[in-house]
N, CA, C and O atoms as a Tripos MOL2 file, in Angstrom:
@<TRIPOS>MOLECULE
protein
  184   183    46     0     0
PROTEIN
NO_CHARGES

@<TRIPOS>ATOM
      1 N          -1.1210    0.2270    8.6420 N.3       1 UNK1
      2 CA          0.1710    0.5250    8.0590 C.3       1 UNK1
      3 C           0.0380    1.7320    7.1340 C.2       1 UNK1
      4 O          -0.9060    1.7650    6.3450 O.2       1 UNK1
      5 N           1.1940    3.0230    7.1980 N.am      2 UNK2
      6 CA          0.7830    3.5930    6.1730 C.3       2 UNK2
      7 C           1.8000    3.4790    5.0180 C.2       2 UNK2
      8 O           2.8840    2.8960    5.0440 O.2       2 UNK2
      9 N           1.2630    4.1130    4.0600 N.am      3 UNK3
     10 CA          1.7430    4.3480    2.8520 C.3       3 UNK3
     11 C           1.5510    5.9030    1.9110 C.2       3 UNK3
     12 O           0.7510    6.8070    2.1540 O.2       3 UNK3
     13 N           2.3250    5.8470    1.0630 N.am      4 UNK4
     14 CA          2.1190    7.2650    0.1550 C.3       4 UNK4
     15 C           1.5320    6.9810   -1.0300 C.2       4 UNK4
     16 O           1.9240    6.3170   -1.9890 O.2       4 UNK4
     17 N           0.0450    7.8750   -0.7220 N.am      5 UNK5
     18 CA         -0.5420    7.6800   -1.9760 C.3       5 UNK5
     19 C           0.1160    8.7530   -2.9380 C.2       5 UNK5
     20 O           0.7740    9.7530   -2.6500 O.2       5 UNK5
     21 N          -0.3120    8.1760   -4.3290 N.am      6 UNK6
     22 CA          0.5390    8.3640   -5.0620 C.3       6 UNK6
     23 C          -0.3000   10.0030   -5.8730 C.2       6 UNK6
     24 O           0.3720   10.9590   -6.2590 O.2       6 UNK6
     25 N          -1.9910    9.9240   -5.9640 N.am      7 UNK7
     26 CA         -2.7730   10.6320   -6.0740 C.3       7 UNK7
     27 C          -2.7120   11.6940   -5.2640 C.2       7 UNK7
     28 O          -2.3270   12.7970   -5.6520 O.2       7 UNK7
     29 N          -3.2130   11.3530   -3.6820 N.am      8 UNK8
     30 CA         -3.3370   12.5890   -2.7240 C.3       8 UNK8
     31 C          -1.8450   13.3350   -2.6190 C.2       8 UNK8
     32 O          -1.9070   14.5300   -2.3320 O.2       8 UNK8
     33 N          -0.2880   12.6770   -2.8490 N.am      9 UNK9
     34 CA          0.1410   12.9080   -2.8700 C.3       9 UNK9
     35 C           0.5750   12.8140   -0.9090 C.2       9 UNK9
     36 O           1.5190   13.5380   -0.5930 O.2       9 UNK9
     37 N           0.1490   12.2770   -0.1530 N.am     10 UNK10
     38 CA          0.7490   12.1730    1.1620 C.3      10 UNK10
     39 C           0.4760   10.6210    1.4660 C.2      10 UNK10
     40 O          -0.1260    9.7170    0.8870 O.2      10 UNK10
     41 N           1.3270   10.7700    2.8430 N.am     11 UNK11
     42 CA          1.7390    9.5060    3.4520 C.3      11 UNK11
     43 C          -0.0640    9.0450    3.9590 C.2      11 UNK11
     44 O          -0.7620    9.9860    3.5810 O.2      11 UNK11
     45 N          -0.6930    8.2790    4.4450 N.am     12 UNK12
     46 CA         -2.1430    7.7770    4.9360 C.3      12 UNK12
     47 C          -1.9210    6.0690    5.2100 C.2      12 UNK12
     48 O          -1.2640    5.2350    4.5860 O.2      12 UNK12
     49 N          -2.9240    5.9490    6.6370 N.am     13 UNK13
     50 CA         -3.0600    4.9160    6.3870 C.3      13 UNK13
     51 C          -4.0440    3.7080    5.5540 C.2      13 UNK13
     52 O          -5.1210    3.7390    4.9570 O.2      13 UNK13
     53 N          -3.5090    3.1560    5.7250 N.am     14 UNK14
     54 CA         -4.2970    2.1050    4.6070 C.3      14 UNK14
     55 C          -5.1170    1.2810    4.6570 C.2      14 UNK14
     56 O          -4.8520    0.6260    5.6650 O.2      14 UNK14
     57 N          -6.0560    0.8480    4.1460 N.am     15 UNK15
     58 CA         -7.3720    0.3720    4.2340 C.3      15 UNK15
     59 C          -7.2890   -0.8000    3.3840 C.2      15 UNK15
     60 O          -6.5680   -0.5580    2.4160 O.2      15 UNK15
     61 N          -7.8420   -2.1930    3.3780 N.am     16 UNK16
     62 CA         -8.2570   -3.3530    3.1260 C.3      16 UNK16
     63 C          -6.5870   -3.9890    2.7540 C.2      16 UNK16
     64 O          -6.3190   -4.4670    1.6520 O.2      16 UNK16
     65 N          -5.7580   -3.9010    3.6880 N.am     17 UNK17
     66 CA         -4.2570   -4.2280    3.3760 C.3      17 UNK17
     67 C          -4.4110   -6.3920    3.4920 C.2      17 UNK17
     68 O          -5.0340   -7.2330    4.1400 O.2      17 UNK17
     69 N          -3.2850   -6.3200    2.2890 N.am     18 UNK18
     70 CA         -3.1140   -7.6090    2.4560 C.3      18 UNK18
     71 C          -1.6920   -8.0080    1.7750 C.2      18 UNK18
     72 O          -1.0940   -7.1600    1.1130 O.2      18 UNK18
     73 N          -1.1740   -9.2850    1.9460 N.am     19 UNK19
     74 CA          0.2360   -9.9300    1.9560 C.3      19 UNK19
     75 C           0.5820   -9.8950    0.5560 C.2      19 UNK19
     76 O          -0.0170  -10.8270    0.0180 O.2      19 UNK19
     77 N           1.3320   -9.1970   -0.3610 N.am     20 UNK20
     78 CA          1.6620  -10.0910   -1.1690 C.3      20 UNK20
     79 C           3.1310  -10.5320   -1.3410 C.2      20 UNK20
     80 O           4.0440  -10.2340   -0.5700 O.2      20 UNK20
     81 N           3.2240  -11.2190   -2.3610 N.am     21 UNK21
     82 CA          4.9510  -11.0950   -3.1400 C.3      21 UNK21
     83 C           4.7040  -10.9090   -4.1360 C.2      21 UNK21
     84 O           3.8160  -11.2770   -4.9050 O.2      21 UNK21
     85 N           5.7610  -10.1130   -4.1860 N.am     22 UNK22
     86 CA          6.7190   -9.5240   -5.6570 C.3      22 UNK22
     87 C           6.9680  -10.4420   -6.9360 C.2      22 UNK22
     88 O           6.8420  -11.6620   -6.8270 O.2      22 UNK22
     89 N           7.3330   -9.8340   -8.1890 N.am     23 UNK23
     90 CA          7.2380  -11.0650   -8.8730 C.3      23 UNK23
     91 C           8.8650  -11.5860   -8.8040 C.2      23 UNK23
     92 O           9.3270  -12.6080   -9.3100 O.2      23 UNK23
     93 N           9.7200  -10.3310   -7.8480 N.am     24 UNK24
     94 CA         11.1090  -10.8810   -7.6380 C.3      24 UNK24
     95 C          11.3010  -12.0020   -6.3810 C.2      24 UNK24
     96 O          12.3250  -12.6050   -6.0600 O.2      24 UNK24
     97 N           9.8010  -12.0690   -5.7220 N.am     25 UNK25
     98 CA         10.0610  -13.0590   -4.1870 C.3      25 UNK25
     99 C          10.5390  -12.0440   -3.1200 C.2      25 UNK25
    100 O          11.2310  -12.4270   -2.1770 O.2      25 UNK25
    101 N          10.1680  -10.7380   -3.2680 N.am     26 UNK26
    102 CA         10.4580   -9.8480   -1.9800 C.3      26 UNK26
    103 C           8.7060   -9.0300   -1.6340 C.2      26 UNK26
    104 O           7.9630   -8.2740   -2.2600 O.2      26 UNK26
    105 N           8.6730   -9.8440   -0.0580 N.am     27 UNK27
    106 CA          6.9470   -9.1240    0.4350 C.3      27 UNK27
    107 C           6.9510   -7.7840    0.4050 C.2      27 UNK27
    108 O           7.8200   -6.9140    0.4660 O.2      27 UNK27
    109 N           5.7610   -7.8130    0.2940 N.am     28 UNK28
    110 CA          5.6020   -6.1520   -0.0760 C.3      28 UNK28
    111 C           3.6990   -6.1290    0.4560 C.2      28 UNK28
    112 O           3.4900   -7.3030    0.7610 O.2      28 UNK28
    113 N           2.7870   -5.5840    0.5980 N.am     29 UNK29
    114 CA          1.7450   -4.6980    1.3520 C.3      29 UNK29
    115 C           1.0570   -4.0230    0.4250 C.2      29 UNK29
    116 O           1.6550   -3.0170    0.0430 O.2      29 UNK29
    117 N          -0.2120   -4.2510   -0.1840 N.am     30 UNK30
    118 CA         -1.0120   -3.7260   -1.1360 C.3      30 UNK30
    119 C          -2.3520   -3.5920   -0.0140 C.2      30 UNK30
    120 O          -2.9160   -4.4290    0.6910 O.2      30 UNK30
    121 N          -2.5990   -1.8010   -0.2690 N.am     31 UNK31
    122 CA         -4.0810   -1.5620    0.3290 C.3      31 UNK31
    123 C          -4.9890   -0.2600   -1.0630 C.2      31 UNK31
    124 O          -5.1160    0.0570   -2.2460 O.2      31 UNK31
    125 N          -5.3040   -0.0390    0.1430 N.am     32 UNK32
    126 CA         -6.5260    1.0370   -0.6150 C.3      32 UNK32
    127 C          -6.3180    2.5520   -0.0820 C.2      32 UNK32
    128 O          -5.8110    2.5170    1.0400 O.2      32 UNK32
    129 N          -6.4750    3.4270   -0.3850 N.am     33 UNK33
    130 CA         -6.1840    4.8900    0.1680 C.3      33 UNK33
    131 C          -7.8670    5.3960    0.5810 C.2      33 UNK33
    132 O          -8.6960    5.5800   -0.3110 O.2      33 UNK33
    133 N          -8.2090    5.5840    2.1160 N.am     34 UNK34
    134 CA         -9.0730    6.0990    2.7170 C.3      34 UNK34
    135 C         -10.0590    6.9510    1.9490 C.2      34 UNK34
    136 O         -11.2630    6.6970    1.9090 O.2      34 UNK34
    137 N          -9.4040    8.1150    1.2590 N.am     35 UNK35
    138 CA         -9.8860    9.0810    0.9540 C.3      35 UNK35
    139 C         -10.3510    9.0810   -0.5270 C.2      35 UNK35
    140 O         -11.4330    9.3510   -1.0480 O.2      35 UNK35
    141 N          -8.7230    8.5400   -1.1970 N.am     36 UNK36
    142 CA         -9.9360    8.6970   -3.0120 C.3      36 UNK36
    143 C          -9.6660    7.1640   -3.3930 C.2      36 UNK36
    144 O          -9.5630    6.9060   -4.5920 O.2      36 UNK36
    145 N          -9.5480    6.1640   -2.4890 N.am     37 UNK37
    146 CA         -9.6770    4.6420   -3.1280 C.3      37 UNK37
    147 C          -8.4270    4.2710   -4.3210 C.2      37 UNK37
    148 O          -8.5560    3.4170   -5.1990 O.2      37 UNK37
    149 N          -7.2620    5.0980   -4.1170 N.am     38 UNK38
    150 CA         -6.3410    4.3290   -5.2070 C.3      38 UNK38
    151 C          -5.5700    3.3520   -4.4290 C.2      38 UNK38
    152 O          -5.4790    3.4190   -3.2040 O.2      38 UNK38
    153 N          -4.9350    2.3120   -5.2490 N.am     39 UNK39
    154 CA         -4.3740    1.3100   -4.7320 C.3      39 UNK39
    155 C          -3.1310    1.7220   -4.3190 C.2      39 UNK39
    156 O          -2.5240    2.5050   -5.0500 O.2      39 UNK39
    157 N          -2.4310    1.2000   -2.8790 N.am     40 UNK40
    158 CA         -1.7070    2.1620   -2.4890 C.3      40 UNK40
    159 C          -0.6500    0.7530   -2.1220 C.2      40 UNK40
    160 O          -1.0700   -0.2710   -1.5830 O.2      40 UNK40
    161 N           1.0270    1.0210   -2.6220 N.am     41 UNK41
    162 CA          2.0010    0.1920   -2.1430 C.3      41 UNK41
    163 C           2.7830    0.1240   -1.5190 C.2      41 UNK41
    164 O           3.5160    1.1130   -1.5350 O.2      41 UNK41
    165 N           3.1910   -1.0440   -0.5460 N.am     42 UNK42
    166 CA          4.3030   -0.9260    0.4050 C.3      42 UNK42
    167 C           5.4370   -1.8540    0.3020 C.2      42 UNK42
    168 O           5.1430   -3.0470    0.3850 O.2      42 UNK42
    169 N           6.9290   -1.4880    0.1030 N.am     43 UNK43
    170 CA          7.5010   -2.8480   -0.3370 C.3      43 UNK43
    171 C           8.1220   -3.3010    0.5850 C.2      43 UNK43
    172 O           9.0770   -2.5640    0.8290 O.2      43 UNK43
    173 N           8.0510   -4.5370    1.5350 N.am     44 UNK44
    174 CA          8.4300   -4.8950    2.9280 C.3      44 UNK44
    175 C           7.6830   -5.6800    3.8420 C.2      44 UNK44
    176 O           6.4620   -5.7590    3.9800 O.2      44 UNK44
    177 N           8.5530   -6.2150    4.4090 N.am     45 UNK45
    178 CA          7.0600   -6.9290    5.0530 C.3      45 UNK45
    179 C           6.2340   -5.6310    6.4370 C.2      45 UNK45
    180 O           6.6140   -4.6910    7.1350 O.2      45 UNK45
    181 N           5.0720   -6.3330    6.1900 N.am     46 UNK46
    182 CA          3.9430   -5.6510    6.9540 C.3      46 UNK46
    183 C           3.0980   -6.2430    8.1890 C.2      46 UNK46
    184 O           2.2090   -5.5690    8.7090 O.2      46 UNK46
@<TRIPOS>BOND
     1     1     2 1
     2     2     3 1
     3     3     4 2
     4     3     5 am
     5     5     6 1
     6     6     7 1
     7     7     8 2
     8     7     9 am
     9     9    10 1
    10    10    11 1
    11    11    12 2
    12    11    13 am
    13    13    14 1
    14    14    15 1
    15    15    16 2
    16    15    17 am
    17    17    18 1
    18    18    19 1
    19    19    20 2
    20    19    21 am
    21    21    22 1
    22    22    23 1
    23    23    24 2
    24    23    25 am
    25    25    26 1
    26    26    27 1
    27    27    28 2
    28    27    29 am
    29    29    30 1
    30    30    31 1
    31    31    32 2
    32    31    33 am
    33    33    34 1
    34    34    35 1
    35    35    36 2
    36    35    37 am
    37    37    38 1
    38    38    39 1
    39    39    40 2
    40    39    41 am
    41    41    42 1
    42    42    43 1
    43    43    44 2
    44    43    45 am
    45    45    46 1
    46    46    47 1
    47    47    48 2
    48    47    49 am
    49    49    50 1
    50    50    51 1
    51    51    52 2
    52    51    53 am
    53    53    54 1
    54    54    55 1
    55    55    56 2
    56    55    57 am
    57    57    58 1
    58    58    59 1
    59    59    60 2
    60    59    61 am
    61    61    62 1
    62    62    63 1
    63    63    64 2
    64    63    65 am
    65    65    66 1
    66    66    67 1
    67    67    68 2
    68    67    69 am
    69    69    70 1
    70    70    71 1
    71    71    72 2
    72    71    73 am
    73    73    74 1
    74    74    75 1
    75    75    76 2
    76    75    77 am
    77    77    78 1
    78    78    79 1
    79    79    80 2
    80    79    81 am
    81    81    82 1
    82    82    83 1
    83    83    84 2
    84    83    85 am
    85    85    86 1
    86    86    87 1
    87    87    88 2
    88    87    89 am
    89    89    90 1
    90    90    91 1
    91    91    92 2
    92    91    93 am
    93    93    94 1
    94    94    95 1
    95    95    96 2
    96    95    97 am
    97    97    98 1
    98    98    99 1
    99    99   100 2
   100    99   101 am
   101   101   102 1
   102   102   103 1
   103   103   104 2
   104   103   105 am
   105   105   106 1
   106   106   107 1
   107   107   108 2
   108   107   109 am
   109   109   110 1
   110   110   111 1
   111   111   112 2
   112   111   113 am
   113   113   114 1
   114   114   115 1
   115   115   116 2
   116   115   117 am
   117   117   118 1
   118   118   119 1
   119   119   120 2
   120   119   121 am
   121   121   122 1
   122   122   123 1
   123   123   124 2
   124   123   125 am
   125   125   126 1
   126   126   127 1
   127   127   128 2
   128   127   129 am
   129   129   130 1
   130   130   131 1
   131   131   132 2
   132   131   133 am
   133   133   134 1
   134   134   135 1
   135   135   136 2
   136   135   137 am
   137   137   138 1
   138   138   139 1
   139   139   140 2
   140   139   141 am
   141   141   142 1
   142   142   143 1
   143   143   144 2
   144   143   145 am
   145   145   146 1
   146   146   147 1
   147   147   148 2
   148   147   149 am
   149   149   150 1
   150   150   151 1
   151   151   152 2
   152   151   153 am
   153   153   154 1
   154   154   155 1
   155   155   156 2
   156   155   157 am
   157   157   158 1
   158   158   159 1
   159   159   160 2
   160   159   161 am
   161   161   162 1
   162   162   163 1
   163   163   164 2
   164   163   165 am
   165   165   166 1
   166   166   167 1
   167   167   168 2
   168   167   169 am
   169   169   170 1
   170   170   171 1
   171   171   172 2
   172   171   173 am
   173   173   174 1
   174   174   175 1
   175   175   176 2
   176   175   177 am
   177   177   178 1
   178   178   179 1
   179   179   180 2
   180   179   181 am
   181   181   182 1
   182   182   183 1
   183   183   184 2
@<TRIPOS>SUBSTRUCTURE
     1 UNK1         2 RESIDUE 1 A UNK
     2 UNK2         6 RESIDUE 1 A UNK
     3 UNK3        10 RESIDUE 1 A UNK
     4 UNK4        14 RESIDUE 1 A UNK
     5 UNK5        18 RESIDUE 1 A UNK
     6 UNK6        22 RESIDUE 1 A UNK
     7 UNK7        26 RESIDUE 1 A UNK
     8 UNK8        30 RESIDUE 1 A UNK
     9 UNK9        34 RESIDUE 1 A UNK
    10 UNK10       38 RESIDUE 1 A UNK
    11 UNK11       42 RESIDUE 1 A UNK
    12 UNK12       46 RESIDUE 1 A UNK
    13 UNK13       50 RESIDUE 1 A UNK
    14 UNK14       54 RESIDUE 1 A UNK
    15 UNK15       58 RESIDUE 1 A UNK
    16 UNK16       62 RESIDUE 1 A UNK
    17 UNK17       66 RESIDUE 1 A UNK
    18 UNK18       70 RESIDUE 1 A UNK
    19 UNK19       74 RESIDUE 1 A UNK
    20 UNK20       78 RESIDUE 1 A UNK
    21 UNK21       82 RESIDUE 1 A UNK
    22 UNK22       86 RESIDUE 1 A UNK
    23 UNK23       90 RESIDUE 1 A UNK
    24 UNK24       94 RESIDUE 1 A UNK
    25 UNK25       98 RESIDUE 1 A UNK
    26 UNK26      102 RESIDUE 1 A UNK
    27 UNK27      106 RESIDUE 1 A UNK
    28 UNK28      110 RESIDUE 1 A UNK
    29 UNK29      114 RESIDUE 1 A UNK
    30 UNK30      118 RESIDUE 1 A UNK
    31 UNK31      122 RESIDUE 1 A UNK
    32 UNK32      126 RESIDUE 1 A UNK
    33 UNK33      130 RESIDUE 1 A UNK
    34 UNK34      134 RESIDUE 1 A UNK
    35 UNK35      138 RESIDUE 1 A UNK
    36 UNK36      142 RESIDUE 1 A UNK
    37 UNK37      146 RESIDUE 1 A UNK
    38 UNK38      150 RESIDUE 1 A UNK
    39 UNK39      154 RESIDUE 1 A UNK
    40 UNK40      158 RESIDUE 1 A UNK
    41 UNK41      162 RESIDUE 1 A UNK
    42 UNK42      166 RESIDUE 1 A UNK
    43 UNK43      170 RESIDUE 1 A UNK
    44 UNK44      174 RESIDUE 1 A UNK
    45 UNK45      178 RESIDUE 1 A UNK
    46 UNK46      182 RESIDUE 1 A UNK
């Protein structure tokens, strides 16, 4: 899945992705960015 890191500044896909929820109860997609390792977010399901 990708996402926009917020560092590199572009869209990438994402590395060690997993499920979460929100603290409003809406899923959303937390990984890692390939290149410089920042935590990278997706809000939706995945």
């Amino acid at each position: 899945m990708q996402a926009y890191c917020m560092k590199c500044r572009t869209k990438r896909e994402m590395r060690n992705t997993r499920s979460i929820v929100m603290k409003n109860g809406k899923p959303a997609t937390q990984g890692v960015c390939p290149v410089c390792g920042t935590k990278m977010f997706r809000i939706g399901k995945g």
